[in-house]
KETORPA-682613 format. One record per residue (C-alpha): x negated, y negated, z; residue in three letters; residue number from 1. Coordinates in pm, whole numbers, plus 50000, padded with zeros to 5 digits. Example, Ala and Ser with C-alpha at 12.3 -4.5 7.8 and 13.67 -1.06 7.14 Angstrom:
residues 2
+-------+-------+-------+------+------+
:     x :     y :     z : resn : resi :
+-------+-------+-------+------+------+
: 48770 : 50450 : 50780 :  Ala :    1 :
: 48633 : 50106 : 50714 :  Ser :    2 :
+-------+-------+-------+------+------+
END
This chain:
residues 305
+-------+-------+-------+------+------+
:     x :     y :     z : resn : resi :
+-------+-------+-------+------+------+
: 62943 : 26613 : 33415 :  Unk :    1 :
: 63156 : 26453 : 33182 :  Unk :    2 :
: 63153 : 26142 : 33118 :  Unk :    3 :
: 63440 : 25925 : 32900 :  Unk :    4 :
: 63319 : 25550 : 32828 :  Unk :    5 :
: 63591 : 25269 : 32773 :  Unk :    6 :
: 63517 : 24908 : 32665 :  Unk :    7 :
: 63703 : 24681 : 32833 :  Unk :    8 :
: 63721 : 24312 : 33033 :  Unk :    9 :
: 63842 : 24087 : 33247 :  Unk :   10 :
: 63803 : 23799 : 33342 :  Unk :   11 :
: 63509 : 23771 : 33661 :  Unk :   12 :
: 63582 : 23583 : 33981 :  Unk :   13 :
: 63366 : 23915 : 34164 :  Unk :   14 :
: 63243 : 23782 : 34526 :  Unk :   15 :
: 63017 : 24037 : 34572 :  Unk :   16 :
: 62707 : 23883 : 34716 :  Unk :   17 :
: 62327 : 23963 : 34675 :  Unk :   18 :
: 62176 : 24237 : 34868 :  Unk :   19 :
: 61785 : 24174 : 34945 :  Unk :   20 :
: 61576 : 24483 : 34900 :  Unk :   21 :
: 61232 : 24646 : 34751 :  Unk :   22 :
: 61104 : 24841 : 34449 :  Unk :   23 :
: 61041 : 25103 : 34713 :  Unk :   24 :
: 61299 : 25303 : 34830 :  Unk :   25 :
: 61474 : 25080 : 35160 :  Unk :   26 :
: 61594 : 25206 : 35458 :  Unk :   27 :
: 61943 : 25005 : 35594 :  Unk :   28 :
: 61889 : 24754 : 35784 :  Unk :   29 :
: 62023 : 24786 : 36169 :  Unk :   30 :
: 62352 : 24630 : 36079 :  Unk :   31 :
: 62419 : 24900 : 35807 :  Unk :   32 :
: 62717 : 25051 : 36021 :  Unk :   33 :
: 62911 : 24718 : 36121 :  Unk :   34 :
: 63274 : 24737 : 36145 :  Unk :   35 :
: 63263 : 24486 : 35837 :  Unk :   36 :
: 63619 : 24351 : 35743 :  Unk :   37 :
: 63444 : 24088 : 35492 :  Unk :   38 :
: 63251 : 24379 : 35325 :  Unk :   39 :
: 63625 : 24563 : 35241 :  Unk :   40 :
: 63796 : 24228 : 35136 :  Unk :   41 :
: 63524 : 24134 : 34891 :  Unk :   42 :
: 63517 : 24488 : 34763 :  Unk :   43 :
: 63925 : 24469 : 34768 :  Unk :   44 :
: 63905 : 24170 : 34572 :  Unk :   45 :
: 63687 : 24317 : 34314 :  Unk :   46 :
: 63913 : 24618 : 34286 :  Unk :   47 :
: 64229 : 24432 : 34220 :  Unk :   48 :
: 64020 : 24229 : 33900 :  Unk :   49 :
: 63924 : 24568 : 33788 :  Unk :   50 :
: 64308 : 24722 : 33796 :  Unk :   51 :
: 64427 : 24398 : 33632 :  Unk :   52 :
: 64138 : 24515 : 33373 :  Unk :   53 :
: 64314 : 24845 : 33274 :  Unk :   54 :
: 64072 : 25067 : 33549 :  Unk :   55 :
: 64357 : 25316 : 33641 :  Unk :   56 :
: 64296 : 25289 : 34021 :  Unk :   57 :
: 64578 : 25473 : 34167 :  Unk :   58 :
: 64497 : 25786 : 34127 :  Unk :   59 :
: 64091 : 25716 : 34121 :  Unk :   60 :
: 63897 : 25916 : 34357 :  Unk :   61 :
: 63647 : 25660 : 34383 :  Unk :   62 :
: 63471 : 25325 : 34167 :  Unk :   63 :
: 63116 : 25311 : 34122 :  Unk :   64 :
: 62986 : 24943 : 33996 :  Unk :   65 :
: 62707 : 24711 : 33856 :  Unk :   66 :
: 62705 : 24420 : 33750 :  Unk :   67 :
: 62520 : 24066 : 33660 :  Unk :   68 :
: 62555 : 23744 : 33670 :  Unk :   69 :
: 62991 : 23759 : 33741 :  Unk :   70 :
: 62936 : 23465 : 33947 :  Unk :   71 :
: 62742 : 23193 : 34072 :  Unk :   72 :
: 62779 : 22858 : 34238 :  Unk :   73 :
: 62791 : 22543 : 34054 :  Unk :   74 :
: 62426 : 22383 : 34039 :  Unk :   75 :
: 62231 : 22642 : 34213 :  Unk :   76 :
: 61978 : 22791 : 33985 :  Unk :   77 :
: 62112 : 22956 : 33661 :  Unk :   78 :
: 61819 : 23113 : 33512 :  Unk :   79 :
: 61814 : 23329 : 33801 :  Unk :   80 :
: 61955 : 23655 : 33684 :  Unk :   81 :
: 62170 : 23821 : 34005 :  Unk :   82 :
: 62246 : 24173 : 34046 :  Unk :   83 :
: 62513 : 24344 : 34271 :  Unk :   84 :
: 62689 : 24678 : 34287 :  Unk :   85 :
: 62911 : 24875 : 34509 :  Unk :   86 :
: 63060 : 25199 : 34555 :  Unk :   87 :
: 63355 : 25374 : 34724 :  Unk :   88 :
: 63510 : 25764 : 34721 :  Unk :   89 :
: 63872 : 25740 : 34814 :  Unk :   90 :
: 64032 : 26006 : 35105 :  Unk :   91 :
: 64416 : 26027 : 35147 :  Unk :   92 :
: 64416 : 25833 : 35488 :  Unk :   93 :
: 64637 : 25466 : 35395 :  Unk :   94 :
: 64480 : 25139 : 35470 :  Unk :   95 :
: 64608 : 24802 : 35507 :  Unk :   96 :
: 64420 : 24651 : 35165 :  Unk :   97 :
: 64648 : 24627 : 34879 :  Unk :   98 :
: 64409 : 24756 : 34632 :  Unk :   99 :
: 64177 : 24942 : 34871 :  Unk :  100 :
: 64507 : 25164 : 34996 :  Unk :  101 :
: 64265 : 25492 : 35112 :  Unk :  102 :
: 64086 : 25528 : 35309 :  Unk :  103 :
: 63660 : 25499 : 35252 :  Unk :  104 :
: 63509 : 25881 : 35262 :  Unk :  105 :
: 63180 : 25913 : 35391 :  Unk :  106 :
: 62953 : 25986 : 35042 :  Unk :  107 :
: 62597 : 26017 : 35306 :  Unk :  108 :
: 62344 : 25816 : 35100 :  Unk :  109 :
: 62421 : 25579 : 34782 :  Unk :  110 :
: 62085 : 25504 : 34601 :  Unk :  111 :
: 62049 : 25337 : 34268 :  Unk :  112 :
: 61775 : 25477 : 34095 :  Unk :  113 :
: 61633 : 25255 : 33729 :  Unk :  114 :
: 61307 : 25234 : 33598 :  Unk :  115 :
: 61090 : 25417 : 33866 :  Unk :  116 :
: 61285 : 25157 : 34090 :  Unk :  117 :
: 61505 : 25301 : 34400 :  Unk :  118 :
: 61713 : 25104 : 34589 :  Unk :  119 :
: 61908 : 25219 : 34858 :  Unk :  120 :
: 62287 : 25114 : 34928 :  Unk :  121 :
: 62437 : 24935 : 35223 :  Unk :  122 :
: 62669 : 25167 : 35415 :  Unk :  123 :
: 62942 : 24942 : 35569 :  Unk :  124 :
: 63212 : 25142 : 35829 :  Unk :  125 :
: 63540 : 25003 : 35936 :  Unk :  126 :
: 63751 : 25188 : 36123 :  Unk :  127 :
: 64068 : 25159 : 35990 :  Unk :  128 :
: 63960 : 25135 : 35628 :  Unk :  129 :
: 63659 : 25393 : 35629 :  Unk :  130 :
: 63309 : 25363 : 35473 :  Unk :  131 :
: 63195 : 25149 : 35164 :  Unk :  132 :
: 62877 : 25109 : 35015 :  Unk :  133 :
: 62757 : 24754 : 34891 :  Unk :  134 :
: 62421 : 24552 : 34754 :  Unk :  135 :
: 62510 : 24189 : 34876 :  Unk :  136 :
: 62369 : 23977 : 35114 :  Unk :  137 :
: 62473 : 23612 : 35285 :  Unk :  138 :
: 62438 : 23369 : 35239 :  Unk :  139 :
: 62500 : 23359 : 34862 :  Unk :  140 :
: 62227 : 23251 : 34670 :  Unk :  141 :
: 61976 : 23281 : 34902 :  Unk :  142 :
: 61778 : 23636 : 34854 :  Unk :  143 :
: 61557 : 23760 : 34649 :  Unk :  144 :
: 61695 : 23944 : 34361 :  Unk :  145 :
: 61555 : 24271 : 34305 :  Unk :  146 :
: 61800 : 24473 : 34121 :  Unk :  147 :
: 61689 : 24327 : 33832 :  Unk :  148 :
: 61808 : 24362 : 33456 :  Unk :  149 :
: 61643 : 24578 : 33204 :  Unk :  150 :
: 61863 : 24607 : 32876 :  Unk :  151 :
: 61959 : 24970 : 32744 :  Unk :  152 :
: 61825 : 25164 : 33020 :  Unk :  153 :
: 62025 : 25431 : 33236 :  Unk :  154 :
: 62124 : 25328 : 33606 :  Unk :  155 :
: 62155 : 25571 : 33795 :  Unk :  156 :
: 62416 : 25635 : 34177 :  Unk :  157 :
: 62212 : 25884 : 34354 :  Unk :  158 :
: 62495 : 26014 : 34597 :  Unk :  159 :
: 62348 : 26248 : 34895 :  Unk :  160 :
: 62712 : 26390 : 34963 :  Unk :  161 :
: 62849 : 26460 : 35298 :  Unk :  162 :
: 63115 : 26724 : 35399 :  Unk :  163 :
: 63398 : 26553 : 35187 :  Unk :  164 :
: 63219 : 26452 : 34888 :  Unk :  165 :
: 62980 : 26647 : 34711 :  Unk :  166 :
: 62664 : 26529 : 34554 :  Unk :  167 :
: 62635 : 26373 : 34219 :  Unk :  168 :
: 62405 : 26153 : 33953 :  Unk :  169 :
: 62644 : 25917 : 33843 :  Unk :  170 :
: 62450 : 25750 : 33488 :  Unk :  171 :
: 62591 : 25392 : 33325 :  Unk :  172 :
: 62376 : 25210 : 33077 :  Unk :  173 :
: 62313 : 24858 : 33042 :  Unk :  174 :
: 62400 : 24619 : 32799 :  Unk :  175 :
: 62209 : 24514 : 32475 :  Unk :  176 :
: 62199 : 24170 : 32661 :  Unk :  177 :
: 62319 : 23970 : 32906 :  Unk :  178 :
: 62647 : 23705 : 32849 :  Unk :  179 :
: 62493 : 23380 : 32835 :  Unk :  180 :
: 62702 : 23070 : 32786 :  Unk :  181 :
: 62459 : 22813 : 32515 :  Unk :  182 :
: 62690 : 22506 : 32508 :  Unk :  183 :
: 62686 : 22395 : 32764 :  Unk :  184 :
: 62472 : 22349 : 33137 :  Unk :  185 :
: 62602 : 22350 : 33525 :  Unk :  186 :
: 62673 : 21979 : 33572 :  Unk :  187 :
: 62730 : 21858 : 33187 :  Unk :  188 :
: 63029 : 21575 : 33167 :  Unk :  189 :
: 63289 : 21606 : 32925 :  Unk :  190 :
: 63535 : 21433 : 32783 :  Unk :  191 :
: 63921 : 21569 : 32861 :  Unk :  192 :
: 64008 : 21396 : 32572 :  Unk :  193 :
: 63875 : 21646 : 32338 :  Unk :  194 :
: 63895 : 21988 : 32238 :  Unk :  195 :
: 63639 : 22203 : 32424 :  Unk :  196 :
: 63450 : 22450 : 32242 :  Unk :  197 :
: 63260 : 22733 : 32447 :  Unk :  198 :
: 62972 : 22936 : 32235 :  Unk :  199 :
: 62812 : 23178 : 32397 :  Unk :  200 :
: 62533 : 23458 : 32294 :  Unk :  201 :
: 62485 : 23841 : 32466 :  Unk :  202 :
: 62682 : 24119 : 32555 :  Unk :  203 :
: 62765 : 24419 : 32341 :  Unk :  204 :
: 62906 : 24341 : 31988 :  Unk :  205 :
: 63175 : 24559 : 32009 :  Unk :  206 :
: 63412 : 24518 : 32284 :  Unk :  207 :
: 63700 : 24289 : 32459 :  Unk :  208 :
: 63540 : 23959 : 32594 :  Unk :  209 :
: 63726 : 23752 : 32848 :  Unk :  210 :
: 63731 : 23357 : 32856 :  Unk :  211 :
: 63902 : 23174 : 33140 :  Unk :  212 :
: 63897 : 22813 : 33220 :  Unk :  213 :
: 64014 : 22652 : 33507 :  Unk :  214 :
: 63984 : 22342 : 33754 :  Unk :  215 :
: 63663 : 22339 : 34030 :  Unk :  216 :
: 63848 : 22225 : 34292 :  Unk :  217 :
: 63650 : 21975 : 34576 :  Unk :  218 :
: 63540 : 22149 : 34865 :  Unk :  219 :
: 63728 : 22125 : 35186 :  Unk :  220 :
: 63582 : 21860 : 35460 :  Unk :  221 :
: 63581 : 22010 : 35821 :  Unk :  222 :
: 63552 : 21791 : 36174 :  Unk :  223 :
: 63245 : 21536 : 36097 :  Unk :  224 :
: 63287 : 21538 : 35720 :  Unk :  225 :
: 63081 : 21874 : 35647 :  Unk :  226 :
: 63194 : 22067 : 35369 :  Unk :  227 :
: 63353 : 22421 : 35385 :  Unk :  228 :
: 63398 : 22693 : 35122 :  Unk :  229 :
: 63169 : 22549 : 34890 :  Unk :  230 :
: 63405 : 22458 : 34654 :  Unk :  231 :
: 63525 : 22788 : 34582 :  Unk :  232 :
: 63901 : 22820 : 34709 :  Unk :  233 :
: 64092 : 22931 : 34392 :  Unk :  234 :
: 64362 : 22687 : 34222 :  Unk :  235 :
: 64731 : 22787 : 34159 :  Unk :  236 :
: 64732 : 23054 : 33908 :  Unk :  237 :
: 64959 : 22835 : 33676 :  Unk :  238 :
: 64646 : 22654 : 33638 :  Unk :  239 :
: 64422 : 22930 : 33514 :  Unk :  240 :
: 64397 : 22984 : 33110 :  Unk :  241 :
: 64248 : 23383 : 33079 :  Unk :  242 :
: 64224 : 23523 : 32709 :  Unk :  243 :
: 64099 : 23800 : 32581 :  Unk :  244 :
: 63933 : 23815 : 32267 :  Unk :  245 :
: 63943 : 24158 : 32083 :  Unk :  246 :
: 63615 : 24099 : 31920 :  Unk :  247 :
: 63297 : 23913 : 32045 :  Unk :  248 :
: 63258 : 23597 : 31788 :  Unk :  249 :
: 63042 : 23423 : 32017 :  Unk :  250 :
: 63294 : 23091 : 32027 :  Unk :  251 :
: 63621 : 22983 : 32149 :  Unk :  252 :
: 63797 : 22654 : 32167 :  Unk :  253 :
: 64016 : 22494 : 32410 :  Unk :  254 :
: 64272 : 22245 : 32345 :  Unk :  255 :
: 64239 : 21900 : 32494 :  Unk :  256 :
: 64605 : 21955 : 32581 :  Unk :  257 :
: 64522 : 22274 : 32781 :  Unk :  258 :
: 64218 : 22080 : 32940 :  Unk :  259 :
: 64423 : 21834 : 33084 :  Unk :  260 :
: 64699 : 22057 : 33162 :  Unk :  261 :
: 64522 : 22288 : 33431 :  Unk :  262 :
: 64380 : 21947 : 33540 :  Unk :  263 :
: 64668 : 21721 : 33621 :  Unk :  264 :
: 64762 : 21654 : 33988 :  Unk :  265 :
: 64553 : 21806 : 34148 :  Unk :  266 :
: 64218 : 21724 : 34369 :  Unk :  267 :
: 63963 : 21872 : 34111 :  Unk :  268 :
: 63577 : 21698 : 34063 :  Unk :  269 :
: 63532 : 21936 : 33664 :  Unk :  270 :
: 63625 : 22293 : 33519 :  Unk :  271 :
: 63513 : 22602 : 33551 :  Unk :  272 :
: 63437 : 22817 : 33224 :  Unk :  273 :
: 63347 : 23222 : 33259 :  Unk :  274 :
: 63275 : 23425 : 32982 :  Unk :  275 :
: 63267 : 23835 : 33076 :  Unk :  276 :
: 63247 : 24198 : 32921 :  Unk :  277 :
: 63311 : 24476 : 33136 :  Unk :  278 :
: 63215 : 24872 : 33003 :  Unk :  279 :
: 63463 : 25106 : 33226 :  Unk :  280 :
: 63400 : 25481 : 33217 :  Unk :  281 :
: 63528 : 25799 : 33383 :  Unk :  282 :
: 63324 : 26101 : 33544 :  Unk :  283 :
: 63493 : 26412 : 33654 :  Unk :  284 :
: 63355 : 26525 : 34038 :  Unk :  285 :
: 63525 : 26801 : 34244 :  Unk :  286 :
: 63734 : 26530 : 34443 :  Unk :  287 :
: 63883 : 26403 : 34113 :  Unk :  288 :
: 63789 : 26146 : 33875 :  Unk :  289 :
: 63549 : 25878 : 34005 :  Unk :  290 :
: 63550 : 25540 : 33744 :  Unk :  291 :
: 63261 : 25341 : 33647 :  Unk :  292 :
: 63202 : 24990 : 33535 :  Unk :  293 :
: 62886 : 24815 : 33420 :  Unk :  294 :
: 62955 : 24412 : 33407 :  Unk :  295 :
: 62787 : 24094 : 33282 :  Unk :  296 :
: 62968 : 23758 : 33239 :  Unk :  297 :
: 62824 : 23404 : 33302 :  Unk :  298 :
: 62970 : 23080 : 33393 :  Unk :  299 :
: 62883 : 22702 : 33431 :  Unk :  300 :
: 63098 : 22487 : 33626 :  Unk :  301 :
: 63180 : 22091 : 33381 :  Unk :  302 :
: 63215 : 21759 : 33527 :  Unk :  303 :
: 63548 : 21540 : 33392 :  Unk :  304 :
: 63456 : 21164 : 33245 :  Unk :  305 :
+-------+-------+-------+------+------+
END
């Protein structure tokens, strides 16, 4: 097995969610097999980030992923380190997911083996987009984390096979450290009027790092004033700064003109700041090439004076 590693980023707005599971090797759960359209548009999602990253996804026969900390919600619990992965094999069957255009091949059983831990993978059907295999869990924020972080050691997909994709160990290593954003906390005002500097420590020293800032729009109000989406609908994209730093200096500053910018007009309660690395890599299996990415990024969500 051959295997071709890339650093590269983008910037993290992943919605995969937390699956709950043991050090011992789990068995699914009795929803394992749902005809799960939210499984395939969260997984879609995270796909089209990765192809706006440089991961060459039309032609992939299938994405294998980890990842920490891409995403959390503003003042939950930030020391809590959250894991998540997923994995797909891609047949020749079109779907109706821009980014998740073949269909899902049946890979048996996904397990993620790392330091004598095994965790087994979701297995989510659809029947018009096929299978996918996940390790999230609603509602957000609410499980135990168990696929825990453990710098520089090999990860391993365990993949069973089936009669359209044949077995394979699938190997990504984790980074030195974890992104970790030191300037500032979940919740800490600022002032629009300034320039805003983000320092941040982690990661790998070499490789692309991703900053984006943009508003935290307020959460939508349903019948009887109860809140809906949490916050998290996404602003116009003319209001989203992304840039990618070639290096990773640890710092980056924002204008007080761009602050305000992204801010003006619209019904927004602070910012939103990610920082994220990404490591993409390739491994050659009998159905083609299958792509890997191991992620980290962290974020913290700033309330306006």
């Amino acid at each position: 097995m051959k295997i071709k590693s890339i650093l590269i980023l983008t910037g993290i707005i992943s919605i995969l969610f937390l699956l709950a599971c043991q050090t011992e090797l789990n068995s699914p759960n009795q929803n394992n097999n749902l005809n799960d359209q939210s499984s395939f548009e969260t997984v879609n999602s995270d796909l089209a980030l990765m192809k706006n990253g440089g991961m060459p996804l039309d032609d992939a026969a299938g994405v294998f992923s980890i990842g920490w900390n891409e995403m959390f919600r503003p003042f939950e619990d930030s020391s809590a380190v959250k894991g998540m992965a997923f994995a797909v094999a891609f047949g020749e069957r079109e779907t109706d997911l821009s980014h998740f255009r073949r269909f899902g091949l049946d890979m048996g059983t996904v397990i993620i083996n790392y330091s004598g831990n095994q965790i087994e993978m979701q297995k989510r059907f659809h029947d018009r987009r096929g299978v996918v295999y996940s390790l999230f869990k609603r509602p957000f924020g609410h499980s135990e984390n168990l696929l825990e972080f453990i710098p520089n050691i090999e990860y391993q997909f365990e993949v069973t096979g089936s009669d359209v994709f044949a077995p394979i160990i699938i190997s990504l290593t984790s980074p030195n450290s974890l992104m970790d954003i030191t300037s500032h906390n979940n919740g800490q005002m600022i002032d629009p009027a300034q320039d805003l500097t983000i320092e941040w420590a982690g990661g790998n020293s070499e490789g692309k790092i991703g900053v984006r800032l943009m508003p935290h729009l307020r959460p939508h109000r349903g019948p009887g004033g109860g809140h809906h989406g949490m916050g998290e609908h996404h602003p116009p994209f003319d209001r989203v700064i992304f840039v990618v730093l070639e290096t990773n200096p640890g710092t980056y500053t924002f204008t007080s003109e761009q602050v305000q910018r992204i801010m003006n007009g619209l019904d927004t309660d602070g910012l939103m700041i990610e920082v994220s690395q990404m490591q993409f890599g390739e491994v050659e299996h009998p159905n083609g090439i299958l792509h890997t990415a191991m992620r980290n990024g962290n974020s913290v969500m700033l309330r306006v004076d």
